[in-house]
C-alpha positions, 0 to 999 in steps of 0.5 A: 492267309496270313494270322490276324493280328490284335493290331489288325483287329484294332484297326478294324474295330477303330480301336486303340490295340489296348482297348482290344487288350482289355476287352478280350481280358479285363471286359468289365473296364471296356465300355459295351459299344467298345465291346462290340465293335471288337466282336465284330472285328473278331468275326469279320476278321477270323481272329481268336483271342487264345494263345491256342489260336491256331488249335482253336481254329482247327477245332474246340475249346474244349470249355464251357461257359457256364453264367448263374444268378448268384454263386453264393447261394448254395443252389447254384455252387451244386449246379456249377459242381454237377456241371463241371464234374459231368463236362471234365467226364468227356474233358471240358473245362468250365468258365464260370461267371457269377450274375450275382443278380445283375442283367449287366454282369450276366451280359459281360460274361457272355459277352467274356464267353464269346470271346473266348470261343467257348464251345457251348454255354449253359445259362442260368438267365436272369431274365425270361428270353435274354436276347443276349444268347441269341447271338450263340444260336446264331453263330451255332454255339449251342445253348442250354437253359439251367434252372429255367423251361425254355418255352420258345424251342431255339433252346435245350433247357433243364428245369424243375416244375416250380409251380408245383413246388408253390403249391407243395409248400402252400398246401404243406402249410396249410394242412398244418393248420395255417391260415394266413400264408406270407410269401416272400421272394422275387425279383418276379422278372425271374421265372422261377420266382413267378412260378413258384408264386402262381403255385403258391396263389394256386394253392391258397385260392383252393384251400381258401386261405390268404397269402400276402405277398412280400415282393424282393428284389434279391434274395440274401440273408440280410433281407430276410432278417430285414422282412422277419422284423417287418413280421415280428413288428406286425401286431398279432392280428394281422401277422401271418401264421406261416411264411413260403420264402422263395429260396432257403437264404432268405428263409434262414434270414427271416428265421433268425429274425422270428426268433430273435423276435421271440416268436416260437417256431412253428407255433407262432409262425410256421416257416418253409424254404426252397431249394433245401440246401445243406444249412436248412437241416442245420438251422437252429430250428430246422428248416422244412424246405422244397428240394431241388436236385441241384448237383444233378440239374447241373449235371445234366444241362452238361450232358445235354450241351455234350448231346447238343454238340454231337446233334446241332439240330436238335434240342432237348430238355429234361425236367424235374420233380420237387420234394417236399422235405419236412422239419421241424420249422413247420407242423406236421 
């Protein structure tokens, strides 16, 4: 059979050859009907859109898509650092692509990936079961879930048990002496967003304290200085004595604002982060937070995609502990 041409798939998709051009390489200027149109030419045609065409087809890539939440928080640059690291090991490349908090963005890179027949892809996702990665298991690319328990079994997963990483936080709080907790973080469409708050509630309701939440729709620096305000602002009486932000960006936001706000850390108001990036312990007051084990969860969701590859019917999972991590931002 003679190789299929990109004029072939164009004719097929009833697609102009530029819109084919700019799906495989600027995605993000084609519309998602175009795109898929010209997926579907791909498949029904054998055509791959790589200059190694022809080694393409005789085996791998040897890459890797990798799509996480935000790239700029640090949690997530870890989680790409272990992966690539643990994949160039076994001489796999890695795509990454940054959500950067957007369903859309998240879904063109995957959409980028297909493209490109990588191999395998590890996902952060956004949402709790993105229909958009079934079409990988369908086509028997195989799929690794970062950062998030896959609890339907189609999928390998790495995780850490959010939910007890809530109740660490709360309880570290309150065996400080706090009494009114604030929590802070979201979208709750983000699993481990919702389980750190069931922790987090789980954990208040048993000590008998209040917690007031403070829903988000990210988790940046600017919000955080935005919801220290709100607090500073808040007459004595009503103000929480402690804080649990979701992730330490937006802790170290609200911090700057305590301070900024004249409010002495932790007497005033204790405050505890998550992730426990390397900026926690270099805040000006420094920050106690709940560790993840960023470089090592992304190295081993590339470990198990290398597994799953050798074992396409299997699926694996490895979970992880947090720890809490102590300083000066709370009471001890």
């Amino acid at each position: 059979m003679a190789d299929v041409s990109i004029r072939d798939v164009a004719a097929h998709a009833g697609v102009s050859v530029s819109t084919v051009s700019n799906a495989l390489n600027r995605p993000e200027t084609v519309s998602r009907r175009a795109i898929g149109r010209v997926l579907t030419a791909i498949d029904e045609l054998g055509y791959v859109p790589n200059v190694a065409a022809r080694q393409l087809r005789a085996g791998r890539s040897n890459s890797f898509g990798l799509a996480v939440i935000n790239i700029t928080n640090p949690f997530f640059s870890e989680v790409t650092l272990g992966a690539e690291e643990a994949a160039e090991k076994d001489g796999y490349s890695i795509l990454v692509g940054n959500s950067y908090d957007s369903l859309d963005r998240q879904n063109r890179h995957l959409e980028l990936f297909e493209l490109q027949r990588v191999d395998g892809v590890l996902i952060a996702p956004l949402e709790d079961q993105p229909e958009s990665i079934e079409r990988f298991r369908n086509r028997g690319v195989p799929v690794v879930l970062v950062d998030r328990r896959d609890r339907t079994g189609n999928f390998s997963s790495v995780w850490l048990d959010d939910a007890e990483g809530g109740r660490l936080a709360v309880n570290h709080l309150v065996q400080g002496g706090a009494r009114h907790v604030a929590f802070m973080g979201g979208p709750l469409t983000v699993r481990q967003m919702s389980d750190r708050l069931d922790g987090a509630r789980a954990a208040a309701e048993a000590a008998g304290v209040r917690l007031t939440e403070f829903g988000t729709d990210t988790l940046n620096p600017g919000l955080g200085r935005e919801l220290g305000e709100r607090i500073v602002r808040m007459p004595e009486s009503e103000r929480p004595d402690a804080i649990f932000a979701a992730n330490d960006v937006l802790a170290l936001g609200v911090l700057q604002s305590l301070i900024g706000g004249g409010l002495r850390i932790p007497d005033d108001i204790a405050i505890i982060g998550y992730d426990d990036i390397e900026f926690a312990a270099a805040a000006i007051v420094p920050l106690s937070s709940v560790h993840q084990p960023a470089y090592d969860m992304g190295a081993k969701a590339a470990e198990l995609l290398m597994r799953q590859l050798a074992e396409p019917d299997e699926r694996f999972s490895a979970q992880f502990e947090p720890v809490l991590t102590i300083r000066a931002s709370t009471r001890s």
